[in-house]
C-alpha positions as CSV (number, residue, x, y, z in Angstrom):
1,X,98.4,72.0,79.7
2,X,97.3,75.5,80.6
3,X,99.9,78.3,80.5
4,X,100.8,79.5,84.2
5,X,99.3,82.7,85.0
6,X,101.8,85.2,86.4
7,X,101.2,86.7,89.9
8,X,101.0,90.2,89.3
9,X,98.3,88.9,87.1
10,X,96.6,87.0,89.6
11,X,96.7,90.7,91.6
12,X,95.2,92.4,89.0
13,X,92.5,90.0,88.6
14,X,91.7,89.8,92.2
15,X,91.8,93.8,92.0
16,X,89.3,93.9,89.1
17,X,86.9,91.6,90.9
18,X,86.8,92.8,94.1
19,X,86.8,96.5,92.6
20,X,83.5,95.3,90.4
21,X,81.3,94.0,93.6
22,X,82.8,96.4,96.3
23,X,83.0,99.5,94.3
24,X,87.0,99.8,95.9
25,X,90.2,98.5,95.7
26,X,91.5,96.0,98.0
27,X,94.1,96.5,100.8
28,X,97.3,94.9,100.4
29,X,96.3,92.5,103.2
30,X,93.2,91.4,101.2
31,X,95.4,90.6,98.4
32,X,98.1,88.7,100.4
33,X,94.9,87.2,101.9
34,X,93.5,86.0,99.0
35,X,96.5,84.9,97.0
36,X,98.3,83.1,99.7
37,X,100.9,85.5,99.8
38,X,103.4,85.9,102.6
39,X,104.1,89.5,102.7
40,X,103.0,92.9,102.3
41,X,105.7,94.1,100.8
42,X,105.5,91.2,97.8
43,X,102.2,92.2,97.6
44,X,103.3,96.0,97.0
45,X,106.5,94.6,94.6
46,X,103.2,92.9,92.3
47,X,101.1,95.8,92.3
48,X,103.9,98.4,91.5
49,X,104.8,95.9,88.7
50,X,101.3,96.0,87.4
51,X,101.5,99.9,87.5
52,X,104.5,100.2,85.5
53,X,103.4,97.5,82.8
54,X,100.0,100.2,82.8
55,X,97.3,97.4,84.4
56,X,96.5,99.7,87.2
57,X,98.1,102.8,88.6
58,X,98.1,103.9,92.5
59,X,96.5,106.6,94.0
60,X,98.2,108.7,96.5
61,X,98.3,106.7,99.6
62,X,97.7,109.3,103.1
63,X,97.5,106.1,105.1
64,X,95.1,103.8,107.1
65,X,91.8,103.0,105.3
66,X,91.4,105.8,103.5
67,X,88.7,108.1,103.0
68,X,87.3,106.2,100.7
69,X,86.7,108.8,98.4
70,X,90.0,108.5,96.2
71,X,91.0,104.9,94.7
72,X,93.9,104.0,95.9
73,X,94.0,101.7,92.7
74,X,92.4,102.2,89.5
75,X,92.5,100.6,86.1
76,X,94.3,101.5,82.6
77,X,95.5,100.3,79.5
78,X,99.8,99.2,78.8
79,X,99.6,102.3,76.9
80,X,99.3,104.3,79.2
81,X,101.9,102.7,81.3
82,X,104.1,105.6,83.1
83,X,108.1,104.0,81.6
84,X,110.2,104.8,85.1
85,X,112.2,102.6,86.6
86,X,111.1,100.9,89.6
87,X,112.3,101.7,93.1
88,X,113.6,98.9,95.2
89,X,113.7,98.6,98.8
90,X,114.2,101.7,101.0
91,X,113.5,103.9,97.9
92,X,109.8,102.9,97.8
């Protein structure tokens, strides 16, 4: 029986790949997309999840597309996972 890959996982994956044959991160609507996912906002719960457990980190968002210059995602190691707390709801 294969052991259930988690769903931030699953975004991180998806992240990896499409950064390796686009050359840049996906939008949260690719990913919800893609995984079957219902929301933005779950989306956005998964990836800050994946930020705090060091898998990725965000760039700073300025809205829209982007300039396409500055990754809004990039990849890291848990060590270098920044410890605070994650915000909930209207604190995001």
């Amino acid at each position: 029986m294969a052991a259930r890959v988690s769903r931030m996982s699953q975004v991180v994956d998806f992240c990896q790949r499409v950064v390796a044959q686009q050359g840049r991160a996906p939008s949260y609507s690719m990913i919800r997309h893609e995984l079957g996912i219902e929301h933005d906002g779950t989306v956005r719960r998964y990836v800050k999840q994946a930020e705090a457990a060091g898998l990725l980190t965000l760039g700073e968002y300025r809205g829209g597309r982007g300039s396409g210059n500055t990754p809004r995602i990039r990849f890291g190691l848990p060590s270098e996972a920044d410890t605070t707390k994650i915000k909930m709801g209207r604190d995001l």
